[in-house]
N, C-alpha and C positions, 0 to 999 in steps of 0.2 A: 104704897110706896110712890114717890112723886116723883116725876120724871128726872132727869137732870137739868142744872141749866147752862146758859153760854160759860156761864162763868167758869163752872166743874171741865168743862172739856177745855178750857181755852186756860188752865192751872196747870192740867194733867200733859197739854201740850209746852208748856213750858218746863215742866218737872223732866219730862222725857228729854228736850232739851237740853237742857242743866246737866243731865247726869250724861249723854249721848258721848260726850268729849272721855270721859272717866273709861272709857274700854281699851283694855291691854291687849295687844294681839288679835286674836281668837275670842276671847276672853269679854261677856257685857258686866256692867254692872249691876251689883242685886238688888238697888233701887228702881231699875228698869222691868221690873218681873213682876208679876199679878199681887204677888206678897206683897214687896218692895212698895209699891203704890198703891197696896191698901195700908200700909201701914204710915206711909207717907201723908195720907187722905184721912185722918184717922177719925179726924172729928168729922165725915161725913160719914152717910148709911153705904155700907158695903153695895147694899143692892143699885144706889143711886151712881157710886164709883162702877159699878159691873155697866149699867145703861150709857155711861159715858163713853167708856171704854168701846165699848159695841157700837153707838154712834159716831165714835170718830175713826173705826174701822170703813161703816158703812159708809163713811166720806171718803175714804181714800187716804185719812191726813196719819193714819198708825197701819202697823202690820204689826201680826203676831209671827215667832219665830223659835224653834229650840235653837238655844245654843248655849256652852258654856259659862257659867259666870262665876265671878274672883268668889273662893270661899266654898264653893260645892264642887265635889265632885262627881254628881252627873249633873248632865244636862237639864236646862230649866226653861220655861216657856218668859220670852221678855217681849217686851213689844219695844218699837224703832219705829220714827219718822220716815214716811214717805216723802218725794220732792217737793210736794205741793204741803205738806204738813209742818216742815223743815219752815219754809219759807212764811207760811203762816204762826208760826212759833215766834221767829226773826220779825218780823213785824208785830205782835204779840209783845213780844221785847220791849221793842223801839217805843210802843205808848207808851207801856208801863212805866218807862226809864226816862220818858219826854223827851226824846231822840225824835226831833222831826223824819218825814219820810224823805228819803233821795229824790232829789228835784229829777224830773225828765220821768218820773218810775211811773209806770200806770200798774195800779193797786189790780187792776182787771186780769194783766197780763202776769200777773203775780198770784193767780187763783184764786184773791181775795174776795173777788167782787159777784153780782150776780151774773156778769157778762162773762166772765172767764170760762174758755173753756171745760169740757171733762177731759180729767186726767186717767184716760181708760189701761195706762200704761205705765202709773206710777209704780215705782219697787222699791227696794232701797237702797238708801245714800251710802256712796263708797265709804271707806272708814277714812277718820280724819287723818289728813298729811301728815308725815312724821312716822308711822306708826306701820 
């Protein structure tokens, strides 16, 4: 099995993204769940999606989490964006979409870089406004 690469984690950060805005309440979405993003992932090797997933845990940039999600009635394991993961998503974004980066922004101070700090106190992001 071959390891993963930038690419697989830096997809799966965007996908968790993508679907992050989609939670009712309480309530995640079931494309955020180990299923949900193997099935998302489909044309990769499950084992090479599990090494990503566990790599970008080991970053800091995902948490894993039970909680509710639309369509089940119990509880399921999802994973969610940490601060620093959120943000590296957000910029993740912005190439893909040729969204130059915000002038004044130091990409460092943004946890992107190799100078940025550890985020030994990342957790997770409030739920989005509105909701």
């Amino acid at each position: 099995m071959d390891p993963p690469d930038g690419a697989l984690e830096d997809a799966i950060l965007l996908h968790i993204l993508d679907h992050r805005g989609h939670q009712v309440r309480f309530e995640a979405d079931q494309w955020t769940t180990e299923f949900g993003i193997f099935r998302a992932f489909s044309q990769d090797d499950v084992g090479r999606i599990k090494l990503a997933l566990r790599s970008l845990e080991m970053s800091r940039s995902i948490y894993r989490r039970v909680q509710y999600v639309i369509g089940y009635s119990e509880p399921k394991l999802v994973y969610s964006l940490t601060a620093s993961g959120h943000r590296k998503a957000l910029a993740l974004r912005r190439r893909r979409d040729g969204v130059p980066e915000p002038v004044g922004e130091d990409p460092g101070a943004l946890g992107l870089g190799p100078e940025a700090p550890p985020y030994e106190t990342d957790g997770p992001l409030p739920p989005p406004a509105g909701e």
